[in-house]
C-alpha positions in Angstrom: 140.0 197.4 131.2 143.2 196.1 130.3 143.4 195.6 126.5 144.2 192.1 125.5 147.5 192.4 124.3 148.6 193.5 127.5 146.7 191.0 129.2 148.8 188.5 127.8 152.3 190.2 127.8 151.4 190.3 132.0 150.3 186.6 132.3 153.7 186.2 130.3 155.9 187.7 132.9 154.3 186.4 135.8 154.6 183.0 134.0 158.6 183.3 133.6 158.7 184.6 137.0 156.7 181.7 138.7 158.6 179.2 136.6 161.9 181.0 138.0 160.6 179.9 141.5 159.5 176.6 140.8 156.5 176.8 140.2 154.0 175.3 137.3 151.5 177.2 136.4 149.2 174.6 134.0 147.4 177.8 132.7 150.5 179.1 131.3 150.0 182.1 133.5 146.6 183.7 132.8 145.6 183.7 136.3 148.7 185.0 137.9 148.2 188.0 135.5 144.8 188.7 136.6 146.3 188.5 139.9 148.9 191.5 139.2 145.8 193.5 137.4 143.8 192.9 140.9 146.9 194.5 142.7 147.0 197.1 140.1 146.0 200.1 142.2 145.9 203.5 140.4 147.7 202.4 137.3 150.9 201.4 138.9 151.9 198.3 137.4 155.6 198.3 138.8 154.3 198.2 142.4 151.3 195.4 141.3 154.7 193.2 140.3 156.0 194.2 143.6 153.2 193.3 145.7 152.6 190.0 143.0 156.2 188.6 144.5 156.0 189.7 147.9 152.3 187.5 148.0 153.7 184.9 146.3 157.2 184.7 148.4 159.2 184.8 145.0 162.7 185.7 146.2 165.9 186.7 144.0 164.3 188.7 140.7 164.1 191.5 139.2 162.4 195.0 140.2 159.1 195.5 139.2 160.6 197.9 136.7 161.8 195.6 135.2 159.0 193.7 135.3 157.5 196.1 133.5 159.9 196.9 131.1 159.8 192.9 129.7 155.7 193.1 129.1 156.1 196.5 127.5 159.0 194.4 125.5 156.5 192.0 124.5 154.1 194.6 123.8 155.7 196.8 121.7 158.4 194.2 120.2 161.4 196.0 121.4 164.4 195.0 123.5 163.8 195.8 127.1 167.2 197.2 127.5 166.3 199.8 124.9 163.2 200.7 127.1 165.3 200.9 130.3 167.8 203.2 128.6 165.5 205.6 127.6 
């Protein structure tokens, strides 16, 4: 089971990337997370973002590295530039 924290930080990111694509999601996201989570096979939540926008038909955005890197941003309260680099 996901622990809440990152529960949120994914519901988050899915949020900002709907909004990025016109979209209005009036629960401020909590169901497009549990989306990702559901597409969240063996622990790779990179490809879960992947398969999220290609469902969803989200074009232009970023990789679900990135992705990734933003909810462990929120997560862990560091820039995700500094997790990229490292």
């Amino acid at each position: 089971m996901v622990e809440e924290t990152w529960r949120e930080a994914i519901a988050a990111v899915a949020y900002e990337l709907a909004r990025r694509n016109g979209h209005s999601p009036m629960d401020r996201g909590v169901r497009l997370g549990r989306r990702i989570e559901a597409l969240c096979t063996g622990g790779d939540l990179a490809l879960a973002f992947e398969r999220f926008k290609a469902e969803q038909g989200f074009r232009i955005e970023e990789s679900g590295d990135e992705c990734v890197a933003r909810v462990e941003a929120l997560v862990y309260g560091v820039s995700p530039r500094t997790l990229i680099a490292a």
